[in-house]
C-alpha positions in Angstrom: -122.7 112.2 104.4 -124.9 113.8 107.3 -127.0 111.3 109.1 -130.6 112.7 109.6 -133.2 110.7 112.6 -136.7 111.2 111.0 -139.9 109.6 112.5 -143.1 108.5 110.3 -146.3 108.3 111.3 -146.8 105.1 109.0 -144.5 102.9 107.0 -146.2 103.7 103.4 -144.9 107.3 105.2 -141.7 106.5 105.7 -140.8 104.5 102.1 -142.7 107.8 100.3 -140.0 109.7 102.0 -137.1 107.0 101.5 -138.4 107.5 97.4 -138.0 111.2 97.1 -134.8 111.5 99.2 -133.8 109.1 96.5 -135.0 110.9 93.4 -133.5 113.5 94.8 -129.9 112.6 94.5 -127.7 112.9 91.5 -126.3 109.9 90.0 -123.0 110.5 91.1 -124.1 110.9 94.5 -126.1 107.4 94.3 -122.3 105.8 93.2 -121.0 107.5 96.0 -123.4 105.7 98.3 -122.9 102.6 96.8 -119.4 102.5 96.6 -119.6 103.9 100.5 -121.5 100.5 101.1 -119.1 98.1 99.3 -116.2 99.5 100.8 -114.7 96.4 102.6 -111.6 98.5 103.6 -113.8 100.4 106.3 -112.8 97.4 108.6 -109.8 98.8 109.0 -110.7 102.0 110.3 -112.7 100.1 113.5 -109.6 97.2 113.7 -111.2 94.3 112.9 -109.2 92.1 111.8 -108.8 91.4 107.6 -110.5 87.9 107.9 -112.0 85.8 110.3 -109.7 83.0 111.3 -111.3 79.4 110.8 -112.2 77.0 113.8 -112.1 73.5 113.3 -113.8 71.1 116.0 -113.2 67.1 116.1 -116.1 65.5 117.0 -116.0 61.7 118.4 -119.3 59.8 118.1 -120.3 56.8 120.2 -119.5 53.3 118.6 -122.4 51.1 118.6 
């Protein structure tokens, strides 16, 4: 997908726009966004890692 830098003059501006770019698109072309979006796999292609590791911290509170 080509990424296009717009400016508004207004935000009712810029959601009028964000509506008819929308209409715009085919309904295979909206799936293609969305599965675009929900693709968890495009982690790999910047190397992060799969999953976070988890951190564990002990704590020792003050007897009273």
């Amino acid at each position: 997908m080509e990424k296009v830098v717009r400016i508004f003059k207004s935000h009712e501006e810029a959601d009028e726009a964000d509506r008819q770019f929308y209409a715009s698109l085919t309904p295979q072309q909206r799936m293609d966004m969305m599965v675009e979006l929900l693709d968890f796999r495009g982690y790999e292609k910047i190397g992060a890692p799969e999953r976070l590791e988890r951190v564990y911290r002990v704590v020792k509170r003050e007897q009273r």
